[in-house]
PDB file with SEQRES, HELIX, SHEET and CRYST1 records, atoms N, CA, C and O in Angstrom:
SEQRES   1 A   79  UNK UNK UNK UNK UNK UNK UNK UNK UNK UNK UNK UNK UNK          
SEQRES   2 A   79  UNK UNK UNK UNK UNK UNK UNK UNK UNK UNK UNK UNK UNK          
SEQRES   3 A   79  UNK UNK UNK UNK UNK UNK UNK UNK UNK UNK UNK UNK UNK          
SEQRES   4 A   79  UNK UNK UNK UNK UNK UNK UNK UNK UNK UNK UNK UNK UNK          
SEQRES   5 A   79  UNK UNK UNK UNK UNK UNK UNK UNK UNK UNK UNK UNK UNK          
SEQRES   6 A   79  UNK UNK UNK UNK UNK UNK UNK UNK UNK UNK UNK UNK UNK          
SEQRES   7 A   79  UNK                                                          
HELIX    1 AA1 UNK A    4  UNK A   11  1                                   8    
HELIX    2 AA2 UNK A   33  UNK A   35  5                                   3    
HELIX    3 AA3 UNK A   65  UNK A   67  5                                   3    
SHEET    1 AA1 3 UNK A  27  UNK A  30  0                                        
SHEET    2 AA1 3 UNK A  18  UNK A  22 -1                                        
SHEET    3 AA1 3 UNK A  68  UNK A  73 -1                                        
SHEET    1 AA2 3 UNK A  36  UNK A  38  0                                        
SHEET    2 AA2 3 UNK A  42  UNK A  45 -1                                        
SHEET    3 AA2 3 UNK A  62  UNK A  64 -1                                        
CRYST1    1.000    1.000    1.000  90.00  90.00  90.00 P 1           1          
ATOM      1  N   UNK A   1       7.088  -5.473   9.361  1.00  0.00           N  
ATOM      2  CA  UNK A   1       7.284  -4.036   9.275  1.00  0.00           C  
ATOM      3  C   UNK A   1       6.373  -3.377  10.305  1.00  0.00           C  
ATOM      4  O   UNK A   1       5.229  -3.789  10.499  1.00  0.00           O  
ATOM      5  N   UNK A   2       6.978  -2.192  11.059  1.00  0.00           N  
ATOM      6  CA  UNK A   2       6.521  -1.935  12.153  1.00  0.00           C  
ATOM      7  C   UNK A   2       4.885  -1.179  11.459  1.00  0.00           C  
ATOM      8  O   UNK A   2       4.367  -1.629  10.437  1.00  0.00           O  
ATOM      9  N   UNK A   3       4.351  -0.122  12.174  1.00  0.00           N  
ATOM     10  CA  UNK A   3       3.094   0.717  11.831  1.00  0.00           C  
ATOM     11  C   UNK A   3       4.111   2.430  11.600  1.00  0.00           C  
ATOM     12  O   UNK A   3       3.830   3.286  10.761  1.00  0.00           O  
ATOM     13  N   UNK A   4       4.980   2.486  12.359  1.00  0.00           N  
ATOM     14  CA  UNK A   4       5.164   3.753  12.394  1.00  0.00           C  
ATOM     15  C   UNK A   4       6.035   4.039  11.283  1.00  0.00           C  
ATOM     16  O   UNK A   4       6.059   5.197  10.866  1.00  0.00           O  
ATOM     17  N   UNK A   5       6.812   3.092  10.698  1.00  0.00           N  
ATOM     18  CA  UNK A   5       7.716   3.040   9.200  1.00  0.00           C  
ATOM     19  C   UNK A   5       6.621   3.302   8.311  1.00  0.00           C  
ATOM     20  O   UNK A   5       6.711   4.290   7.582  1.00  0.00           O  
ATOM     21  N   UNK A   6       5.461   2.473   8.249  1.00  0.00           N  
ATOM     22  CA  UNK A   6       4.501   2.752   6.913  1.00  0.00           C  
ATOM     23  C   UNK A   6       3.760   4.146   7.259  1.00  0.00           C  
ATOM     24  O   UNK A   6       3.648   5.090   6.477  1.00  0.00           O  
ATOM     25  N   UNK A   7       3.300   4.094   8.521  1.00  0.00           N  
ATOM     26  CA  UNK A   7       2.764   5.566   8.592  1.00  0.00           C  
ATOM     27  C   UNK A   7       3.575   6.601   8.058  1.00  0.00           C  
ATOM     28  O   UNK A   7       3.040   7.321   7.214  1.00  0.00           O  
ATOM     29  N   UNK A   8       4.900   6.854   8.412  1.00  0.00           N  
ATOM     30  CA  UNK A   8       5.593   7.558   7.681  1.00  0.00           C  
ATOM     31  C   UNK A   8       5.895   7.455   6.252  1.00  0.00           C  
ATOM     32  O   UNK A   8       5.881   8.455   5.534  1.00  0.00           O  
ATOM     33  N   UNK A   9       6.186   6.206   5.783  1.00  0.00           N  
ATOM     34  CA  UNK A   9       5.545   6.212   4.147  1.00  0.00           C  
ATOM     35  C   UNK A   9       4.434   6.867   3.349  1.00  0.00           C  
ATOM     36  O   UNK A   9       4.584   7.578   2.355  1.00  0.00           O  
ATOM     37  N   UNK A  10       3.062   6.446   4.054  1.00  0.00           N  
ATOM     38  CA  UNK A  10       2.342   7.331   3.943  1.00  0.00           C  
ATOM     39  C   UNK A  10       1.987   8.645   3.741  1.00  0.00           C  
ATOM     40  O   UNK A  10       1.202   9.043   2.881  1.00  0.00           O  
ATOM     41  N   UNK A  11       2.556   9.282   4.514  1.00  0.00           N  
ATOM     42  CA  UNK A  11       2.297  10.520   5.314  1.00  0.00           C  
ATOM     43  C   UNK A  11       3.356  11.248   3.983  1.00  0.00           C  
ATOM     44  O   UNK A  11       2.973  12.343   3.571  1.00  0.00           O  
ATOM     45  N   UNK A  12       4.408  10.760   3.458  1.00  0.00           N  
ATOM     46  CA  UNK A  12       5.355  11.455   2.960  1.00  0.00           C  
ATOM     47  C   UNK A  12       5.335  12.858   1.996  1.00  0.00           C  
ATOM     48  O   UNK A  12       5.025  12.549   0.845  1.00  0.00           O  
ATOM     49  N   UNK A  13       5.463  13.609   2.077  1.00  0.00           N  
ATOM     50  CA  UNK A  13       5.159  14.792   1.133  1.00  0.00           C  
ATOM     51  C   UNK A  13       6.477  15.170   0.279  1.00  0.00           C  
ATOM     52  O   UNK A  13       7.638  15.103   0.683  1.00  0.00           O  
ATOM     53  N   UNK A  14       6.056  15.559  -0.921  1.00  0.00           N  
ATOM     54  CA  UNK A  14       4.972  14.757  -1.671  1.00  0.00           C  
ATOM     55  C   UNK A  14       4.804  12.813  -1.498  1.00  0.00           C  
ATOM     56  O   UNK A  14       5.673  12.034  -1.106  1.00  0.00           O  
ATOM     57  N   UNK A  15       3.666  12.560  -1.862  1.00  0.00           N  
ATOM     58  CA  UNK A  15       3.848  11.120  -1.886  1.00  0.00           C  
ATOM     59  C   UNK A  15       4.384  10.546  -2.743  1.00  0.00           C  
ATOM     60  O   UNK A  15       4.702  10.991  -3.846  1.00  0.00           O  
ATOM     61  N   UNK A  16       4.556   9.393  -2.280  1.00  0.00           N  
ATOM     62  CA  UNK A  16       5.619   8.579  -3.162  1.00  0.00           C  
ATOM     63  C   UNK A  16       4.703   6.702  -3.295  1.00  0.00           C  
ATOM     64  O   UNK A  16       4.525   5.901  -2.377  1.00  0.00           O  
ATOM     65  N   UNK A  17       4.294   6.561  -4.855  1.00  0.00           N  
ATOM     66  CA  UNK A  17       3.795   5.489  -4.465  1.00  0.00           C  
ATOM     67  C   UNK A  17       4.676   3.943  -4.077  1.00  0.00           C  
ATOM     68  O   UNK A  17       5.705   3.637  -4.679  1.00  0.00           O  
ATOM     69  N   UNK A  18       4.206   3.281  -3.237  1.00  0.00           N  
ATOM     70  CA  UNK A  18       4.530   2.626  -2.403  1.00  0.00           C  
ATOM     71  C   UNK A  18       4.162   0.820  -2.982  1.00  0.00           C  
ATOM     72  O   UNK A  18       3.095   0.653  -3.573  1.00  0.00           O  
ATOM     73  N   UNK A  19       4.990  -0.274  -2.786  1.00  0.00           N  
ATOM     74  CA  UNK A  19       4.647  -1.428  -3.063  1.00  0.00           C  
ATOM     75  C   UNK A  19       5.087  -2.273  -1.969  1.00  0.00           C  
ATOM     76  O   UNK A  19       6.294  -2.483  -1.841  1.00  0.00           O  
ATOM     77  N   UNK A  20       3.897  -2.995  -0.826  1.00  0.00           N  
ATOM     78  CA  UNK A  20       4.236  -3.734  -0.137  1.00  0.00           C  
ATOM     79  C   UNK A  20       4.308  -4.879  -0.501  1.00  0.00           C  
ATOM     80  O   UNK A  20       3.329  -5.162  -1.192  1.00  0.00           O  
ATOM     81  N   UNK A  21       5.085  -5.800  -0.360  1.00  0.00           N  
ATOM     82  CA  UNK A  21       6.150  -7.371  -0.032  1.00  0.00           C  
ATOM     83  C   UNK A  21       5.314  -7.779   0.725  1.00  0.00           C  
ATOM     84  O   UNK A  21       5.256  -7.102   1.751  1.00  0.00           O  
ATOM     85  N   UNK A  22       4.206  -9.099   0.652  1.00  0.00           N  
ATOM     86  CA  UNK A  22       3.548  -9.959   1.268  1.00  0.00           C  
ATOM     87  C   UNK A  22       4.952 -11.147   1.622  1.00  0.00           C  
ATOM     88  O   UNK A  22       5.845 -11.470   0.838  1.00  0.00           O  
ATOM     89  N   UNK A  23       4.759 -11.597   3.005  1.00  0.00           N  
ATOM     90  CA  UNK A  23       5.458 -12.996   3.367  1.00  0.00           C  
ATOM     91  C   UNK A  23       5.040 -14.344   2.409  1.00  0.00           C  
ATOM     92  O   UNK A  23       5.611 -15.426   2.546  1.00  0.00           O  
ATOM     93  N   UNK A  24       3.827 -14.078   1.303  1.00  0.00           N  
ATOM     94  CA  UNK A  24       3.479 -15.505   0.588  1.00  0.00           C  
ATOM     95  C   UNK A  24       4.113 -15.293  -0.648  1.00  0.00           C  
ATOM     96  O   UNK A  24       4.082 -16.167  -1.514  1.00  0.00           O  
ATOM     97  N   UNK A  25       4.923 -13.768  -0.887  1.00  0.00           N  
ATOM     98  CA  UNK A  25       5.426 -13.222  -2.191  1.00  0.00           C  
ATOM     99  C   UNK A  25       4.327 -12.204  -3.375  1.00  0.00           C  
ATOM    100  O   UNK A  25       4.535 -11.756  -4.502  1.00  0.00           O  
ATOM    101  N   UNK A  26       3.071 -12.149  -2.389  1.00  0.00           N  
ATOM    102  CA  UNK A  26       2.008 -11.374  -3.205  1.00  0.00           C  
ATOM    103  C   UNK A  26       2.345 -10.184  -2.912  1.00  0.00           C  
ATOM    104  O   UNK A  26       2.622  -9.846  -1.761  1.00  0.00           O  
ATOM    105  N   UNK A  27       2.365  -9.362  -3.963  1.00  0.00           N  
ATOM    106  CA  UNK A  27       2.575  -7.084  -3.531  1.00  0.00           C  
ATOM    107  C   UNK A  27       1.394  -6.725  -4.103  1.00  0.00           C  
ATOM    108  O   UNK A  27       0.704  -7.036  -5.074  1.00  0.00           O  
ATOM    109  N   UNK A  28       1.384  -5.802  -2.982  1.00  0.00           N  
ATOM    110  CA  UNK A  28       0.171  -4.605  -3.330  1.00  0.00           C  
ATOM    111  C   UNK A  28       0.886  -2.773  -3.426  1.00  0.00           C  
ATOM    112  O   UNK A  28       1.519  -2.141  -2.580  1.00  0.00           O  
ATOM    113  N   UNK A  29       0.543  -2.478  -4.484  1.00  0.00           N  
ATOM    114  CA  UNK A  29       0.816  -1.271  -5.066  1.00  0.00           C  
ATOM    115  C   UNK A  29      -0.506  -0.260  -4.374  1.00  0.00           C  
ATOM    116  O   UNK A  29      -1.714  -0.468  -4.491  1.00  0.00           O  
ATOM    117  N   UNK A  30       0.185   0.886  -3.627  1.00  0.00           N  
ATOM    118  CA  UNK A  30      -0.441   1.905  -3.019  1.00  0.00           C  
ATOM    119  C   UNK A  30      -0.047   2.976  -3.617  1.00  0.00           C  
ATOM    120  O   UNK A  30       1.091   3.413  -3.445  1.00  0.00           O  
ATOM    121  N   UNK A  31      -1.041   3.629  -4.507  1.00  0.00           N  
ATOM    122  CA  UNK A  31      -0.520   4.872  -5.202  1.00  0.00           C  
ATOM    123  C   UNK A  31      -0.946   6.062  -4.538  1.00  0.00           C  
ATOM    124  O   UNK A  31      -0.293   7.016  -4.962  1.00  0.00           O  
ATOM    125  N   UNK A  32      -1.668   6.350  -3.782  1.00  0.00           N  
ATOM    126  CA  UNK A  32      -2.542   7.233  -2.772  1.00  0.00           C  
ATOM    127  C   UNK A  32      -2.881   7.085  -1.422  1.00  0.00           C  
ATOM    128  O   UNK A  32      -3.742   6.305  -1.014  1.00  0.00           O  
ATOM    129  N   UNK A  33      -2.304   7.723  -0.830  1.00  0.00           N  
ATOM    130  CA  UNK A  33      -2.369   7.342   0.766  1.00  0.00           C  
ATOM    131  C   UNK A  33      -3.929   7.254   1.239  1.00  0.00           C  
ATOM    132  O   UNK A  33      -4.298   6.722   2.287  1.00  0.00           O  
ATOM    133  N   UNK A  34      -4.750   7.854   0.304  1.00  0.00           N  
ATOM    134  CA  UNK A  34      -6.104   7.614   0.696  1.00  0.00           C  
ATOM    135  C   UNK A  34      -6.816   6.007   0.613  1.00  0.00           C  
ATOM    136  O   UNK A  34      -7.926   5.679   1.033  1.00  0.00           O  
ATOM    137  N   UNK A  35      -5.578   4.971  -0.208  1.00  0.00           N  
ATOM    138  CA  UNK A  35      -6.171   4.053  -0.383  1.00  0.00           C  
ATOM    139  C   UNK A  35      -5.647   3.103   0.490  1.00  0.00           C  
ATOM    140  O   UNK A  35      -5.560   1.942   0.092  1.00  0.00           O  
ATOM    141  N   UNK A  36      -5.173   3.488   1.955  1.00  0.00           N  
ATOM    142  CA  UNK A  36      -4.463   2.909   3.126  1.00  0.00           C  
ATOM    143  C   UNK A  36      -5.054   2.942   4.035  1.00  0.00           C  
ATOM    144  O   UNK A  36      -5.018   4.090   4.480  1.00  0.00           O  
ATOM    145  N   UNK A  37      -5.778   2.139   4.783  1.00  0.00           N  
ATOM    146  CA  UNK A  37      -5.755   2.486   6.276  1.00  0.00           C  
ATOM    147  C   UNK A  37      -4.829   1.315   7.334  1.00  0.00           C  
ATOM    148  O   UNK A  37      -4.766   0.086   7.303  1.00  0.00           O  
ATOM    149  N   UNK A  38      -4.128   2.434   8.315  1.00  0.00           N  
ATOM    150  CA  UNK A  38      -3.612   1.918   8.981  1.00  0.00           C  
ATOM    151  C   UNK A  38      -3.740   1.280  10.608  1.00  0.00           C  
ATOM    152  O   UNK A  38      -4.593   1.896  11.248  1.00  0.00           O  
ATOM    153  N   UNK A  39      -3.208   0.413  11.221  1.00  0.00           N  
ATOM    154  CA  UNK A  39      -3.700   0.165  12.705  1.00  0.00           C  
ATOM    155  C   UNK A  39      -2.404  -0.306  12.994  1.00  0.00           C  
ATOM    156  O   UNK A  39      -1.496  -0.584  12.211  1.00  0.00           O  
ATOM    157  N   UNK A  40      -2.437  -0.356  14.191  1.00  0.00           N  
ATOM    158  CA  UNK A  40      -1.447  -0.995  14.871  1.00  0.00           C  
ATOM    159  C   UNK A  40      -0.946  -2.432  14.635  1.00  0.00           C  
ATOM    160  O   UNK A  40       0.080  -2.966  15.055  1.00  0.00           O  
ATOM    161  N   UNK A  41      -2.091  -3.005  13.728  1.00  0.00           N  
ATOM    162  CA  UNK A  41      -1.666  -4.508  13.881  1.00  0.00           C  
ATOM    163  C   UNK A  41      -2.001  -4.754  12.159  1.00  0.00           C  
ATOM    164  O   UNK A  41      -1.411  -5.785  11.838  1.00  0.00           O  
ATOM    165  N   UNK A  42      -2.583  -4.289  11.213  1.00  0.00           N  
ATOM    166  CA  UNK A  42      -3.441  -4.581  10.113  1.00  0.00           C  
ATOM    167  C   UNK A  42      -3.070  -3.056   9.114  1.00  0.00           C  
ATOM    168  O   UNK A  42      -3.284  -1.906   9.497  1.00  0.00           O  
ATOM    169  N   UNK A  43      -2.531  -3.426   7.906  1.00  0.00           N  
ATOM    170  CA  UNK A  43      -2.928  -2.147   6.870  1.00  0.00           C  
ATOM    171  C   UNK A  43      -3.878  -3.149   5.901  1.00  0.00           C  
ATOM    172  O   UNK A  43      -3.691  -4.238   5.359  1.00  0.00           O  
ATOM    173  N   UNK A  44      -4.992  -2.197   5.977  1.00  0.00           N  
ATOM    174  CA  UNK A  44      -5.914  -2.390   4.491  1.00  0.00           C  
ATOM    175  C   UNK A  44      -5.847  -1.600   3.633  1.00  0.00           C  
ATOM    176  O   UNK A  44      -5.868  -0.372   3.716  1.00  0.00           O  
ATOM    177  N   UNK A  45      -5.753  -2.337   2.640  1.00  0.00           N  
ATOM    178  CA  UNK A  45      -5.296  -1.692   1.242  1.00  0.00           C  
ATOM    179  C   UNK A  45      -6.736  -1.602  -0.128  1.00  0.00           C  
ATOM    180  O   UNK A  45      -7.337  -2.518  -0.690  1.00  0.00           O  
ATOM    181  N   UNK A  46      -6.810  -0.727  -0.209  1.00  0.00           N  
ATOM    182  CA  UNK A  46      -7.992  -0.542  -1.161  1.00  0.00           C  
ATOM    183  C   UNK A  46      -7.298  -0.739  -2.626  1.00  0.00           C  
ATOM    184  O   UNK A  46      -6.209  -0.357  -3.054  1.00  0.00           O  
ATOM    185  N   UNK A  47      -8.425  -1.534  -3.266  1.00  0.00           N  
ATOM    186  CA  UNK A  47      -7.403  -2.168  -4.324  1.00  0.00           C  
ATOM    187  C   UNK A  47      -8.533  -1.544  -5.991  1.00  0.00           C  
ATOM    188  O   UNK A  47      -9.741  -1.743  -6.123  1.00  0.00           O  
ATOM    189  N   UNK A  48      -7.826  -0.984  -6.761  1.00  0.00           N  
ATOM    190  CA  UNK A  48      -8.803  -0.042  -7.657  1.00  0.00           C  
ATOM    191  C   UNK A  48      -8.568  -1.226  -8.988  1.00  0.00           C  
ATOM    192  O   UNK A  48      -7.445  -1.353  -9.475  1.00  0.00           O  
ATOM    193  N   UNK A  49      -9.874  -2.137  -9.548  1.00  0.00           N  
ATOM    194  CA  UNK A  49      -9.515  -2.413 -10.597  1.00  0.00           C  
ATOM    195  C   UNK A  49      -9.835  -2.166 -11.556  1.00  0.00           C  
ATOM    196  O   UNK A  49      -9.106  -2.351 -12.530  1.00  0.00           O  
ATOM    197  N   UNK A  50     -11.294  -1.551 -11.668  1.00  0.00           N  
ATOM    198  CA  UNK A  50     -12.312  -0.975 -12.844  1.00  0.00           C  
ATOM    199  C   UNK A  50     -11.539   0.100 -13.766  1.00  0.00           C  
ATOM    200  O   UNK A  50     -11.248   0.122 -14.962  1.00  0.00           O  
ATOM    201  N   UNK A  51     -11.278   1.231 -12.377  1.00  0.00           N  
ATOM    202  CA  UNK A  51     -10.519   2.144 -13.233  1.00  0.00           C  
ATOM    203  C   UNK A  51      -9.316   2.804 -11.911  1.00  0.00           C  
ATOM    204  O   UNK A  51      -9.472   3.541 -10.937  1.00  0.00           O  
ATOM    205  N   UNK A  52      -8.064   2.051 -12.540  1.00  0.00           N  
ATOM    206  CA  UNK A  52      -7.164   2.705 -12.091  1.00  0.00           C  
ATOM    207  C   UNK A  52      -6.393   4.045 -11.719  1.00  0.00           C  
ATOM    208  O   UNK A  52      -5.842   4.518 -12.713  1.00  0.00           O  
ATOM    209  N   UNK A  53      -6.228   4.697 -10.696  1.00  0.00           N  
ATOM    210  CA  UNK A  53      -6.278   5.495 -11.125  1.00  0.00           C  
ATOM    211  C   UNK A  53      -7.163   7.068 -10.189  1.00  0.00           C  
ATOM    212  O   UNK A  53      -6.935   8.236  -9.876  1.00  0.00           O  
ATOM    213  N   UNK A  54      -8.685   5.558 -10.061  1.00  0.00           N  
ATOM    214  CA  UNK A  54      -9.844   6.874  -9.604  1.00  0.00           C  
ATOM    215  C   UNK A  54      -9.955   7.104  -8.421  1.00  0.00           C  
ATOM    216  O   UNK A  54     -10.863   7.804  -7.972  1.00  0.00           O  
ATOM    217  N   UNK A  55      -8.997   6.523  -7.669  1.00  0.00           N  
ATOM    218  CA  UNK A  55      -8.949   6.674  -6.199  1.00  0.00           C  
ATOM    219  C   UNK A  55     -10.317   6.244  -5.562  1.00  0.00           C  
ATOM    220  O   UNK A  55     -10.874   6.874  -4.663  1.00  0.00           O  
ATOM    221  N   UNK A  56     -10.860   4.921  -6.224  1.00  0.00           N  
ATOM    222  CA  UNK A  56     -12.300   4.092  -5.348  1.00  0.00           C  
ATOM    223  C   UNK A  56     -11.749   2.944  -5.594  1.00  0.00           C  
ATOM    224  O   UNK A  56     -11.086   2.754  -6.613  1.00  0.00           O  
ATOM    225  N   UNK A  57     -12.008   1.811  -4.461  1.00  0.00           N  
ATOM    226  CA  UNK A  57     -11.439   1.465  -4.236  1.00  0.00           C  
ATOM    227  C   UNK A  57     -12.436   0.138  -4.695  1.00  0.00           C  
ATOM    228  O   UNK A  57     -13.458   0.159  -4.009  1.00  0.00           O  
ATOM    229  N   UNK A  58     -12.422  -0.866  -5.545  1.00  0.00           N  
ATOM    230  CA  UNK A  58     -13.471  -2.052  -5.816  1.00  0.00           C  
ATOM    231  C   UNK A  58     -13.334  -2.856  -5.102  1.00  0.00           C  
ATOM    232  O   UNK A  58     -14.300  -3.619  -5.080  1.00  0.00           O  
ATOM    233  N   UNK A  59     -12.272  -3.193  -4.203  1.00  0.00           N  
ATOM    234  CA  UNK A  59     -12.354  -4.231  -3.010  1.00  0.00           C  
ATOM    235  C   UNK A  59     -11.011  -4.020  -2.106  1.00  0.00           C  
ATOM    236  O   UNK A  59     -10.019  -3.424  -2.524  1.00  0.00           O  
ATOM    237  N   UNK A  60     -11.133  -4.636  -0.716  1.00  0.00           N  
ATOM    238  CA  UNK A  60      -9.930  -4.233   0.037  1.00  0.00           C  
ATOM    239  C   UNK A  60      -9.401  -5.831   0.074  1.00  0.00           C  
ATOM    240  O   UNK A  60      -9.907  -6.905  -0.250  1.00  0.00           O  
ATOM    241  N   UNK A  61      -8.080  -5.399   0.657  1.00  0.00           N  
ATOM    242  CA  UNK A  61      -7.343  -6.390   0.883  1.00  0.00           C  
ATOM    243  C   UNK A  61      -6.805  -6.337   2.322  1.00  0.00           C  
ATOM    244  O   UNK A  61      -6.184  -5.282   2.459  1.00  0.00           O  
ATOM    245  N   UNK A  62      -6.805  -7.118   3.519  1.00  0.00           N  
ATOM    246  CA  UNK A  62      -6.724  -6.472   4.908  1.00  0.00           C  
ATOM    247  C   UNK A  62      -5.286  -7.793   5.186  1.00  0.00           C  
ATOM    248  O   UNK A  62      -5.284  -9.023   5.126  1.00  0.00           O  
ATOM    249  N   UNK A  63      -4.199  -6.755   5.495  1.00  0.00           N  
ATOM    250  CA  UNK A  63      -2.966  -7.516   5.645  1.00  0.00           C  
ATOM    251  C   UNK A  63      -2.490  -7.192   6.579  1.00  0.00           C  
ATOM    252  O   UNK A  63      -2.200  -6.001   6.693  1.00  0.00           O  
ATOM    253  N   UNK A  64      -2.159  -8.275   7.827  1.00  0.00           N  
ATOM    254  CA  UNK A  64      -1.493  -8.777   8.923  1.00  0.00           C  
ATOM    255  C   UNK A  64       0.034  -7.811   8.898  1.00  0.00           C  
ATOM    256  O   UNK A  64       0.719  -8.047   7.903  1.00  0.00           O  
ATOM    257  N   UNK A  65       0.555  -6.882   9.769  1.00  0.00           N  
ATOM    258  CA  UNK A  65       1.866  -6.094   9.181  1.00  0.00           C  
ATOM    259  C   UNK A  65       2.602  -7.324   9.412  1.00  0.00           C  
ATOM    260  O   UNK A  65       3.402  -7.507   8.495  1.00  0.00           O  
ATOM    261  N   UNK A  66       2.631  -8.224  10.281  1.00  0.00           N  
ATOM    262  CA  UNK A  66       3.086  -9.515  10.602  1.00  0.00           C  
ATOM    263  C   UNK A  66       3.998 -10.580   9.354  1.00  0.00           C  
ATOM    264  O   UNK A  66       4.985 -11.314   9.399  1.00  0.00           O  
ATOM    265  N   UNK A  67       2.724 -10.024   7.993  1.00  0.00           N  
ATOM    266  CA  UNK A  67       3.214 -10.542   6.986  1.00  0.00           C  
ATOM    267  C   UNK A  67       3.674  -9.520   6.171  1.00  0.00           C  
ATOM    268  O   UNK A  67       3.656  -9.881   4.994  1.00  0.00           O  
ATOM    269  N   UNK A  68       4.162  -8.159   6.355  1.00  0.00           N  
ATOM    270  CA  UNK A  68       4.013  -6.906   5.403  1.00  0.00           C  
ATOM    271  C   UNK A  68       5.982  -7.374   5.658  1.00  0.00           C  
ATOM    272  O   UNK A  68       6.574  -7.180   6.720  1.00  0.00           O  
ATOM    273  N   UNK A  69       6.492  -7.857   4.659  1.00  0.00           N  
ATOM    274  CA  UNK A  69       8.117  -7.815   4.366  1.00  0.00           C  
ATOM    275  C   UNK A  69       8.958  -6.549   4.560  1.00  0.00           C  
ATOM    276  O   UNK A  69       9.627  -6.165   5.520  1.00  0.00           O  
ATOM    277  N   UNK A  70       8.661  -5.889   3.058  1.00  0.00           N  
ATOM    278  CA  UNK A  70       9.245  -4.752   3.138  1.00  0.00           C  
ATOM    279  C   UNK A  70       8.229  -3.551   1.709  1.00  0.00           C  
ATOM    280  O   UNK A  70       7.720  -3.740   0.604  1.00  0.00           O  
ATOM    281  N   UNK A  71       8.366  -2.708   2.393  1.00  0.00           N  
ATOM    282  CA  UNK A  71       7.686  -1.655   1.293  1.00  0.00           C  
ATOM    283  C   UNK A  71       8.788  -1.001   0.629  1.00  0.00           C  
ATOM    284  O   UNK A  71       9.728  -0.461   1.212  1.00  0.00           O  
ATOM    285  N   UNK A  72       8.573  -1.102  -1.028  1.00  0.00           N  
ATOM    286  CA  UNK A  72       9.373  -0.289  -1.865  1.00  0.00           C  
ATOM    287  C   UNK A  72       8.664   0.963  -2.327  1.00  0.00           C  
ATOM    288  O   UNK A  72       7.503   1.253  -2.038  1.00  0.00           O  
ATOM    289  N   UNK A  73       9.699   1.855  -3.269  1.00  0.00           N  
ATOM    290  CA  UNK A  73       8.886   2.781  -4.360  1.00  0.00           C  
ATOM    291  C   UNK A  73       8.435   1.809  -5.471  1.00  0.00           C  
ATOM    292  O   UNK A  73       9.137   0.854  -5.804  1.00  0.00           O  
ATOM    293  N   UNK A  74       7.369   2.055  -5.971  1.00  0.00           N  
ATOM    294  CA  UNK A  74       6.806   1.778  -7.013  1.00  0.00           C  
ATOM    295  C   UNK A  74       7.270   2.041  -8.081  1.00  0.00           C  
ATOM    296  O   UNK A  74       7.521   3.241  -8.195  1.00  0.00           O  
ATOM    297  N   UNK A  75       7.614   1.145  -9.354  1.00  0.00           N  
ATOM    298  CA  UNK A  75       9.024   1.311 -10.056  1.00  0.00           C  
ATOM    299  C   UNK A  75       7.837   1.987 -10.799  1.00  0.00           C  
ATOM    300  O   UNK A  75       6.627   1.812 -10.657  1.00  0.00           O  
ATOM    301  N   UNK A  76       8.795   3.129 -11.956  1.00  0.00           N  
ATOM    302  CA  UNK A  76       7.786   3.745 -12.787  1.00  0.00           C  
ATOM    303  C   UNK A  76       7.989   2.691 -14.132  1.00  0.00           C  
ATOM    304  O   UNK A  76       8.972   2.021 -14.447  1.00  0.00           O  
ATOM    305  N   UNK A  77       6.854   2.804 -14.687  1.00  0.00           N  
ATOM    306  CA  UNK A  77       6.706   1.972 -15.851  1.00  0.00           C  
ATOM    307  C   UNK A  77       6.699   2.642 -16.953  1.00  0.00           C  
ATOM    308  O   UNK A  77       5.901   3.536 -17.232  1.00  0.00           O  
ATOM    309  N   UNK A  78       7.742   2.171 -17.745  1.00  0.00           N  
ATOM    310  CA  UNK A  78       7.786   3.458 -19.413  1.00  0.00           C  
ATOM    311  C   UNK A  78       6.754   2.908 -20.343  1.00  0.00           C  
ATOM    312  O   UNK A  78       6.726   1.697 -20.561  1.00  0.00           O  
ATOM    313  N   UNK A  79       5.882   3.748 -20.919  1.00  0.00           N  
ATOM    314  CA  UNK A  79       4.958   2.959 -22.031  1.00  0.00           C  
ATOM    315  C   UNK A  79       5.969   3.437 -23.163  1.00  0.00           C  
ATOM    316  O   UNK A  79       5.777   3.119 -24.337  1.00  0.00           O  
TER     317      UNK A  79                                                      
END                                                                             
């Protein structure tokens, strides 16, 4: 997936949260564009596990777009 498709994901107003497709079959769920940074070659993904939610990020995850498949919407989940 190119940089300028996710940048525009990103960027989307309102946002829309986002789930990228790893090439090994691992996804990462982006609910806040603040928890993205992007480059030309690499999105790192800030990954919240303490408390979901708080927009801090307890560790990143730095992924190759090389391996980024395809980004969906983030299905909503009914409790």
């Amino acid at each position: 997936m190119g940089p300028e498709q996710l940048r525009d994901l990103l960027r989307r107003q309102p946002f829309v949260p986002i789930q990228l497709y790893i090439s090994d079959g691992t996804t990462y769920d982006i609910r806040h564009p603040d928890m993205a940074l992007l480059t030309r070659t690499t999105i790192d993904v800030g990954i919240e596990e303490e408390e979901p939610g708080s927009g801090i990020a307890d560790s990143i995850v730095y992924l190759s777009l090389g391996h980024v498949v395809k980004a969906e919407r983030v299905s909503q989940q009914v409790s």
